[in-house]
C-alpha positions as CSV (number, residue, x, y, z in Angstrom):
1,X,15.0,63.0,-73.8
2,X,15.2,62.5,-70.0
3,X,16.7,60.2,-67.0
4,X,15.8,57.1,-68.1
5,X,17.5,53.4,-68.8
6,X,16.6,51.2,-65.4
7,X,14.0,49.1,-64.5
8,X,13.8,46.9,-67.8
9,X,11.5,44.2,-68.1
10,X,10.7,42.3,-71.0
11,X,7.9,39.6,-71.6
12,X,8.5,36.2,-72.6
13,X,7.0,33.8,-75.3
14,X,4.2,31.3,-74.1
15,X,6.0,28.7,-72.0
16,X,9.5,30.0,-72.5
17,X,11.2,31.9,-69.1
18,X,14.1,33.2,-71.4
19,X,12.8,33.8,-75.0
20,X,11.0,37.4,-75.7
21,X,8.0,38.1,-77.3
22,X,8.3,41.6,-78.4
23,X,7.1,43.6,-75.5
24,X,9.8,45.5,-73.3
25,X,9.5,48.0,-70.0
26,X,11.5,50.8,-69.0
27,X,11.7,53.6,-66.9
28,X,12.6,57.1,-67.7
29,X,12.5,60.5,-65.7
30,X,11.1,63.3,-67.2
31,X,8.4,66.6,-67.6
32,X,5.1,66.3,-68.3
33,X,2.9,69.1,-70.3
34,X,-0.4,70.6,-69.0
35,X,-2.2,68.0,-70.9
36,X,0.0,65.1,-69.3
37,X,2.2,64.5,-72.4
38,X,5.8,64.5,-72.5
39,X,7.2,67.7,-72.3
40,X,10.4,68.6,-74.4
41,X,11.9,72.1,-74.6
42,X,12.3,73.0,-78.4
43,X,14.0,76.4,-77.7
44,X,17.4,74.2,-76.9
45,X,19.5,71.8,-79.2
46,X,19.4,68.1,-78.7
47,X,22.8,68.7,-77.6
48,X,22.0,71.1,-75.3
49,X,19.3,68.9,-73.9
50,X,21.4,66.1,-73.6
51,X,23.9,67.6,-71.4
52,X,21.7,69.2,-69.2
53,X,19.7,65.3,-68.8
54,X,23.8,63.8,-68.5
55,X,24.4,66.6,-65.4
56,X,20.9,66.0,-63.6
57,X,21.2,62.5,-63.5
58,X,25.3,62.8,-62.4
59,X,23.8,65.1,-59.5
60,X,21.2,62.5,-58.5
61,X,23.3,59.3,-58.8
62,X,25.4,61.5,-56.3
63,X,22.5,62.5,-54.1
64,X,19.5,59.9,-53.8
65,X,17.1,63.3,-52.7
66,X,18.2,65.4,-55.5
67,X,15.7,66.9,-56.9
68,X,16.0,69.9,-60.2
69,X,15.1,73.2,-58.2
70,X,14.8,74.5,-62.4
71,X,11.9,71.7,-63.0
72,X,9.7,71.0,-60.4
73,X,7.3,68.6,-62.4
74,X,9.9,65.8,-63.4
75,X,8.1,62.3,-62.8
76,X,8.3,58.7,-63.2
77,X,7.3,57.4,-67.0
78,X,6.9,54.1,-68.0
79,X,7.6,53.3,-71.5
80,X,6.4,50.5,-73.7
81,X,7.7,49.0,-76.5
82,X,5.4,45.8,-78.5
83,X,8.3,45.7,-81.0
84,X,11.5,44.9,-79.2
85,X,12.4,48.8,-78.2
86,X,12.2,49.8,-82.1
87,X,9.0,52.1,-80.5
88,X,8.4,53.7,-77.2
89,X,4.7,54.9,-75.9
90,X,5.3,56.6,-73.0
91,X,2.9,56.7,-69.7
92,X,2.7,58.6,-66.7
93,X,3.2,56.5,-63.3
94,X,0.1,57.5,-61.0
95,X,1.1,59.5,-58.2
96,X,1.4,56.6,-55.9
97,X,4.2,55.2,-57.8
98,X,5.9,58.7,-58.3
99,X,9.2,58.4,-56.9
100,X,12.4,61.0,-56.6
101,X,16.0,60.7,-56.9
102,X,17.3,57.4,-58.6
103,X,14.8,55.4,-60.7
104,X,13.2,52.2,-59.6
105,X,12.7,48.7,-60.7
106,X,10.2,46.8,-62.7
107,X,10.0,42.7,-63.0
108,X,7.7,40.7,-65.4
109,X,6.4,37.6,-63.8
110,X,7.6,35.0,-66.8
111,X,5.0,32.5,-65.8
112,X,2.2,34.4,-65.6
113,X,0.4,36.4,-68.5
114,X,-0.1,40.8,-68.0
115,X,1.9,40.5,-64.5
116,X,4.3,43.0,-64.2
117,X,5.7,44.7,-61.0
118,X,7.3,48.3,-59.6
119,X,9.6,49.3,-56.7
120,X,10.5,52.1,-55.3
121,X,12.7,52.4,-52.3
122,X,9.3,52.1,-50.2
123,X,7.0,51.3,-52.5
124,X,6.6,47.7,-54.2
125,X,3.3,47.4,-56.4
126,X,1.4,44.9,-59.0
127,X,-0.2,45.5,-62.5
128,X,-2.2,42.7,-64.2
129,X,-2.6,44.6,-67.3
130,X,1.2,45.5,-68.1
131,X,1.1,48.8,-66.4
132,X,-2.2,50.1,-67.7
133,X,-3.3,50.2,-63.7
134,X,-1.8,49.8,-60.6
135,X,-2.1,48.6,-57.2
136,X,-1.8,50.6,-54.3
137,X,1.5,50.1,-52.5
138,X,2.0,46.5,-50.9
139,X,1.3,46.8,-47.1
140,X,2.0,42.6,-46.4
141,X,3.2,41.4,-43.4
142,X,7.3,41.9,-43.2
143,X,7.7,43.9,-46.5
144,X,9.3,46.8,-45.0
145,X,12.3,48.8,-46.5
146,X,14.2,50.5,-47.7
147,X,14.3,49.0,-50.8
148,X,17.4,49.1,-53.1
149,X,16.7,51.4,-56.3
150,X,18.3,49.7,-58.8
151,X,17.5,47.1,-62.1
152,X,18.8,44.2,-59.5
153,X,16.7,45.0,-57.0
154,X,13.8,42.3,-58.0
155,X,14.0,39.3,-59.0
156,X,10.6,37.5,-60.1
157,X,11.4,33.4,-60.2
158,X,6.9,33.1,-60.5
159,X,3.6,34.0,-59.3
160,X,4.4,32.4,-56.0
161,X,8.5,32.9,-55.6
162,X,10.2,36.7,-55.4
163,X,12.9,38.2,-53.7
164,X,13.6,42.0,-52.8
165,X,17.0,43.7,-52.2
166,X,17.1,46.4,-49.7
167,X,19.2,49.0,-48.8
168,X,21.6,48.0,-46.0
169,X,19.3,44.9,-45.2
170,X,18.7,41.4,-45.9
171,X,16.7,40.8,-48.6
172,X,13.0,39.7,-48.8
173,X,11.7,36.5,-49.8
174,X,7.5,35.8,-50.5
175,X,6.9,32.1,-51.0
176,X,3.4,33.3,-51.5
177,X,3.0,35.9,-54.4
178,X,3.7,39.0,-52.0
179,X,0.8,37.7,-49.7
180,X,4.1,37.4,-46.9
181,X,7.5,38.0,-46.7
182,X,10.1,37.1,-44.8
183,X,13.8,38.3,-44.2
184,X,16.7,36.3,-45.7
185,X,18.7,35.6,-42.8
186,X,21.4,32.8,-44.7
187,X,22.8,36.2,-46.2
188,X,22.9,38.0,-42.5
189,X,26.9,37.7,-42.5
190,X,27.2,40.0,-45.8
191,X,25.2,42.9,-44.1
192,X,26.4,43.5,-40.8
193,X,27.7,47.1,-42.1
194,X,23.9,48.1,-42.9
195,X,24.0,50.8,-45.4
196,X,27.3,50.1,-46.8
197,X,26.4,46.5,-47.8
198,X,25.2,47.0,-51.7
199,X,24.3,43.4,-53.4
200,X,21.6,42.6,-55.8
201,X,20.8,39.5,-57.4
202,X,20.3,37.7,-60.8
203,X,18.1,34.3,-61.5
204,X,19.5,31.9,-64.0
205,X,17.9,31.4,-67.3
206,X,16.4,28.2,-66.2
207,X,15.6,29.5,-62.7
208,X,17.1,27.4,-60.8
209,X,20.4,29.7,-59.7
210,X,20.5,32.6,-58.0
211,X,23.3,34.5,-57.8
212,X,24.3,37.6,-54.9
213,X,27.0,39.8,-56.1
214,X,28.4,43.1,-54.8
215,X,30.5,44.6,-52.4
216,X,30.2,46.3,-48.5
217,X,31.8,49.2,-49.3
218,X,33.4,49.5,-46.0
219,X,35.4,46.6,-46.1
220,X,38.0,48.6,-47.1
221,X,38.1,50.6,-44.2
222,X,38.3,47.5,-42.0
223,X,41.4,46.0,-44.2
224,X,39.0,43.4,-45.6
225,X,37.8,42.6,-49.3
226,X,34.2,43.1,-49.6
227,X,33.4,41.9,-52.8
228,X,31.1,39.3,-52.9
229,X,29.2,36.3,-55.6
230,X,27.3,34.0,-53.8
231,X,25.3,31.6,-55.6
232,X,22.3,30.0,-54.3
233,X,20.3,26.4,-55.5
234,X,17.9,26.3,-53.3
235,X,15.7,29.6,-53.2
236,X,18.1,31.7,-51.0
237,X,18.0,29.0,-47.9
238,X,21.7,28.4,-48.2
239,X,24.4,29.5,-50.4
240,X,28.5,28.8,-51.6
241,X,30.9,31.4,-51.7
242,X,32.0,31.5,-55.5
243,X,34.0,34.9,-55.1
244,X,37.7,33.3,-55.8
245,X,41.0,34.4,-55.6
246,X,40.6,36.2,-58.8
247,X,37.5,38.8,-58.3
248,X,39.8,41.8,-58.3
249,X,37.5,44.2,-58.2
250,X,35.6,46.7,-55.6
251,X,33.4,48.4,-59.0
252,X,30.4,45.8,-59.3
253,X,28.1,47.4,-62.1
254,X,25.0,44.8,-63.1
255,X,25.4,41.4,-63.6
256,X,23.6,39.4,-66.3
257,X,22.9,35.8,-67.3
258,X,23.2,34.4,-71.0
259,X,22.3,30.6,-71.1
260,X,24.6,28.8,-68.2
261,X,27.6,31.6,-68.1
262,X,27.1,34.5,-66.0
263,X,28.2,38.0,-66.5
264,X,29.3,41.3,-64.4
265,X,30.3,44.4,-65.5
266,X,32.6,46.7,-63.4
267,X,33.5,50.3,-63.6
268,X,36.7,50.7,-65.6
269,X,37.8,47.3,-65.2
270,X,36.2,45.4,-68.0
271,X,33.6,42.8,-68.0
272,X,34.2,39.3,-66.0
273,X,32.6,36.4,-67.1
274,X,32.3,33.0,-65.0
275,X,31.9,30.1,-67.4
276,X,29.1,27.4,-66.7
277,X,27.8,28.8,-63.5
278,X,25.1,26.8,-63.5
């Protein structure tokens, strides 16, 4: 039970940046007992459960700062799984990392072993032992927000290379494992609409392709087609417009890689699928 399904992570084998060893991440929203376990209410059904969880997260999709005036002690869990998401443990975020409305990300570093990372829409913090203990929040030179909450929102290439969507801005890039970060101005044409602009990116399987999708929701208003795939072979530093004559869609949902094709799901409009992207 509770808000949960963003943010998922998973580790990969020993030398592999694709293939999974077992281990997964998620996030979920939820109460917490006096004793700091999960909290469920066993006076209702599961049903009943359910469709109250279905309504508070329809209410805080809609409102970013919703919070449940009925449950004041939802937070942030992060759950664990060793066994490919057959099991859950579940773990209390420390109260640095506790965050409201929508949930957040997480990224694995695939190169690097017990790396894993968390944002927030101001918050973007490091674990080296899988989310037993955190970091405070990153204060480095140009990391500054808002950050886009959402599973696209970071995108860990190695323990040197990252990139961070934000809300209405360029993204960040860190060349340096988060020591710096600096704004990715190729991409300054798709956000001239600040909040309206809503993109997130996907690395290749390989790494070596990264791909911008989404759409400036006011494009509409200005007789124009915001819908956007960009796709990127250098890091970010310069990209081709791969959008087409046939992206008939303004409903990006999140886009996902298998092997060399690449995939994006929209809202009511199927799935589209661009063949040998990389």
């Amino acid at each position: 039970p509770g808000s949960g399904g963003l943010g998922l992570a998973y580790v990969r084998q020993a030398g592999s940046l694709t293939e999974p060893n077992g281990t997964v991440f998620s996030l979920m929203k939820g109460p917490a007992g006096p004793a700091g376990e999960f909290l469920v209410d066993d006076s209702k059904s599961k049903a009943e459960r359910e469709h109250e969880e279905h309504v508070q997260e329809k209410l805080s999709l809609a409102d970013p700062n919703y919070s449940s005036a009925t449950d004041p002690t939802v937070y942030t869990w992060l759950l664990t799984s060793e066994n490919f998401g057959l099991n859950f443990t579940y773990k209390q975020l420390p109260d640095k990392l506790q965050t409201c409305g929508r949930l957040a990300a997480l990224g694995a570093d695939p190169t690097t072993p017990n790396s894993l990372y968390f944002l927030s829409e101001h918050c973007l913090a490091h674990s080296t032992d899988y989310g037993i203990s955190w970091s405070s929040c990153s204060t480095a030179p140009g990391l500054e927000g808002p950050f886009l909450e959402d599973s696209g929102a970071l995108v860990v290439k190695n323990s040197k290379i990252m990139f961070v969507m934000r809300a209405g801005k360029v993204p960040l890039k860190t060349v340096d494992g988060g020591a710096t970060w600096k704004p990715m101005t190729s991409l300054a044409s798709l956000y001239t609409s600040g909040m309206a602009a809503n993109f997130k990116c996907e690395l290749s399987w390989t790494g070596k392709t990264l791909v911008l999708y989404g759409n400036d929701r006011s494009a509409i208003q200005r007789r124009e087609f915001g819908t956007k795939v960009w796709k990127s072979i250098d890091e970010g530093e310069t990209w081709t417009d791969e959008t087409g004559d046939d992206m008939a869609t303004i409903t990006f949902g999140h886009g996902r890689w298998y092997e060399s094709d690449f995939y994006i799901v929209t809202a009511g409009e199927g799935i589209i699928a661009k063949r040998n992207f990389e």
